[in-house]
C-alpha positions as CSV (number, residue, x, y, z in Angstrom):
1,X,42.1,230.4,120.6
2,X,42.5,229.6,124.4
3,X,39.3,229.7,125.3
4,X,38.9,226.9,122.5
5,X,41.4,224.8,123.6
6,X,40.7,225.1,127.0
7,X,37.5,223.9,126.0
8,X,38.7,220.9,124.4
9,X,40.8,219.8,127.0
10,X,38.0,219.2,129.0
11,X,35.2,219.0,126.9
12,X,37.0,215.3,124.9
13,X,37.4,213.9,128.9
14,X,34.1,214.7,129.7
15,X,32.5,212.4,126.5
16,X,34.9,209.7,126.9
17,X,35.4,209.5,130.7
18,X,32.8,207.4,131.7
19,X,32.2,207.2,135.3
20,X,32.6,210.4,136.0
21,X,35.7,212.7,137.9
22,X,38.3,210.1,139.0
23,X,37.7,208.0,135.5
24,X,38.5,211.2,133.4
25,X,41.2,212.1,135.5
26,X,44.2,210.8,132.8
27,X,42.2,211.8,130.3
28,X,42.7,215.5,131.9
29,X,46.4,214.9,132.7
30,X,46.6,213.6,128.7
31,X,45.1,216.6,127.4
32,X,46.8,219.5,130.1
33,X,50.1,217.9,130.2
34,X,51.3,216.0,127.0
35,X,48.9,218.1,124.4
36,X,49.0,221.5,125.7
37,X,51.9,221.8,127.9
38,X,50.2,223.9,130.9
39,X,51.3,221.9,133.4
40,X,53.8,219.9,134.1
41,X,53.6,216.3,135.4
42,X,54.1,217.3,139.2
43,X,52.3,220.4,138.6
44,X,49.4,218.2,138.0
45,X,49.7,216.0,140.8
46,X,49.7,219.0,143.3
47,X,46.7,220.3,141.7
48,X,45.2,216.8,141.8
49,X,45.8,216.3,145.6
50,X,44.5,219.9,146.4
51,X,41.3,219.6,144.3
52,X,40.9,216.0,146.0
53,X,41.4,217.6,149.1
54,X,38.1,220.1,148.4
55,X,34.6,219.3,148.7
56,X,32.8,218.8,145.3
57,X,33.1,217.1,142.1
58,X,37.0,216.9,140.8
59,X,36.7,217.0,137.2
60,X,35.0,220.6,137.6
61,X,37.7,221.8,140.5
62,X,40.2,220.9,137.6
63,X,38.6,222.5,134.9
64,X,38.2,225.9,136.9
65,X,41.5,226.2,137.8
66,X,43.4,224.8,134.8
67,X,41.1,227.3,132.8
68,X,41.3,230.2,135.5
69,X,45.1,229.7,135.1
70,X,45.4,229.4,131.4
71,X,42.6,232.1,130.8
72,X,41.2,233.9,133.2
73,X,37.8,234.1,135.3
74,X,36.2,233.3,131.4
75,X,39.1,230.4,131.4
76,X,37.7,229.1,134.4
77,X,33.7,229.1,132.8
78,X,34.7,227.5,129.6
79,X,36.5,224.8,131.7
80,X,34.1,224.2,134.4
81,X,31.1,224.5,131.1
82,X,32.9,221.8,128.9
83,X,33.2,219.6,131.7
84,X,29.6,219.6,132.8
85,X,28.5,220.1,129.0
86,X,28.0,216.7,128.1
87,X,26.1,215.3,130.6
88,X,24.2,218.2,129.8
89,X,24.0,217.6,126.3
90,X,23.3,214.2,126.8
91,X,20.4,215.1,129.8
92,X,18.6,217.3,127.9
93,X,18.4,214.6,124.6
94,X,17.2,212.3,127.1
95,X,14.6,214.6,128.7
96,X,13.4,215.4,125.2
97,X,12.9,211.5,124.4
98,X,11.3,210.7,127.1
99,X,9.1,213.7,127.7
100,X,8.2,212.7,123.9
101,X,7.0,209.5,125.0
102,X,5.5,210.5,128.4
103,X,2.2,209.5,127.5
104,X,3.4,205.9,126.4
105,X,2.2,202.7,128.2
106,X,5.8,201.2,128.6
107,X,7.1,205.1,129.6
108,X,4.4,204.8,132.4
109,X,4.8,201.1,133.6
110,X,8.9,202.2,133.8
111,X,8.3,205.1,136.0
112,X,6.3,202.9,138.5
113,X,9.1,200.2,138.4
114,X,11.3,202.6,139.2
115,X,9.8,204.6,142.3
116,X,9.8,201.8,144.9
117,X,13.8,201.0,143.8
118,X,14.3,204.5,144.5
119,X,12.5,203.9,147.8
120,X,14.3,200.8,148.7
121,X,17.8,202.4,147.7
122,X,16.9,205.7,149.8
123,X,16.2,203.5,152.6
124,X,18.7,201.0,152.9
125,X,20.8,204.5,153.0
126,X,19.0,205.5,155.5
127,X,19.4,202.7,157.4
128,X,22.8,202.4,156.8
129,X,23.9,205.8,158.1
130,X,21.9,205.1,161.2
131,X,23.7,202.2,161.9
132,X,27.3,204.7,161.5
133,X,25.7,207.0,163.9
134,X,24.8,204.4,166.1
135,X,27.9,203.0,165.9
136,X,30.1,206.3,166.5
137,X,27.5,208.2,168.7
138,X,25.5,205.5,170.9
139,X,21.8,204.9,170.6
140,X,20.9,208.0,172.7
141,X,22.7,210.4,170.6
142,X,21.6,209.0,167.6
143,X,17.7,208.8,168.8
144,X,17.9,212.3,170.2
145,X,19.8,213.3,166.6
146,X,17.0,211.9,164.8
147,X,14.1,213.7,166.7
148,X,15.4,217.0,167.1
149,X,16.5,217.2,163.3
150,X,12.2,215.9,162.5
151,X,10.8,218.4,164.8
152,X,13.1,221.0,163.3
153,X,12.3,219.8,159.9
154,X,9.1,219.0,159.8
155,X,7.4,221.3,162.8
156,X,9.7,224.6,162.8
157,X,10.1,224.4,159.3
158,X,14.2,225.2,159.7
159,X,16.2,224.8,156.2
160,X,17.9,221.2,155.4
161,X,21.3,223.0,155.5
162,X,21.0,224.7,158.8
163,X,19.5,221.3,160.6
164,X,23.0,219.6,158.9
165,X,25.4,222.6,160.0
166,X,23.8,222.0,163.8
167,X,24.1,218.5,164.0
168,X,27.9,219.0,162.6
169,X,28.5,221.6,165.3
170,X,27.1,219.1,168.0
171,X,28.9,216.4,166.8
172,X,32.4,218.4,166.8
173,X,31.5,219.7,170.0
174,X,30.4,216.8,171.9
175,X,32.5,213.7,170.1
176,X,35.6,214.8,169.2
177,X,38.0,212.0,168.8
178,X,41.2,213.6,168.4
């Protein structure tokens, strides 16, 4: 029956908190605190800032360690599953609609609408966090930043997460502001 209830606590939030993490956040507190008694109003508000204080997504930090706490390592699963279950749910309908209608004239004329927002949007990003490394490093670092991460990338064929752990340890190293 725990498991179940665990479930529902996150599972309701997770339909009706649209926006994701920080607009289900009360609906969490509503369900852990005033239905189900596990933790206490400043009991949640520590969790809160510590899960805030993580890297990740907040809503699934919750749900693991309200349902590690109230059930175990399975506690945790259920939690962490009914949190990410229905954008699941609702991906996977969506997939199946419009891999149905793949083939479809309006499908098709969508999709190529679609890629060059995707392209402006990615580049404006782009752009923008140039401009923050620019602004934080000088156009030097940033230039040198930008070339050595390509030719690691692109030439030496180095993983995305080792480039990014690099140019973090350079950046602590070499511009620390403290």
């Amino acid at each position: 029956m725990v498991y179940w209830n665990i479930f529902l606590a996150f599972f309701i939030p997770g339909i009706l908190g649209y926006g994701g993490g920080p607009a289900s956040i009360p609906l969490v507190e509503n369900e852990v605190v005033d239905r189900y008694h596990w933790l206490t109003t400043e009991q949640f508000s520590e969790m809160l800032a510590l899960a805030n204080a993580l890297p990740g997504p907040i809503a699934t930090k919750m749900a693991g360690y309200i349902g590690f706490q109230q059930g175990g390592i399975f506690g945790a699963f259920v939690g962490v599953f009914a949190t990410v279950a229905p954008s699941l749910i609702l991906m996977i309908v969506l997939l199946g609609i419009l891999y149905k209608f793949k083939d479809s004239p309006k499908v098709k004329r969508m999709t190529l609408l679609i890629r060059p927002t995707i392209a402006v949007l990615l580049g404006i990003m782009a752009y923008e966090f140039f401009l923050t490394s620019y602004e934080g490093s000088g156009l030097l670092q940033t230039i040198g930043l930008v070339v050595v991460s390509f030719l690691l990338l692109e030439k030496w064929k180095v993983h995305p997460a080792f480039v990014i752990i690099g140019a973090l340890g350079y950046g602590a190293l070499f511009f620390n502001s403290t």
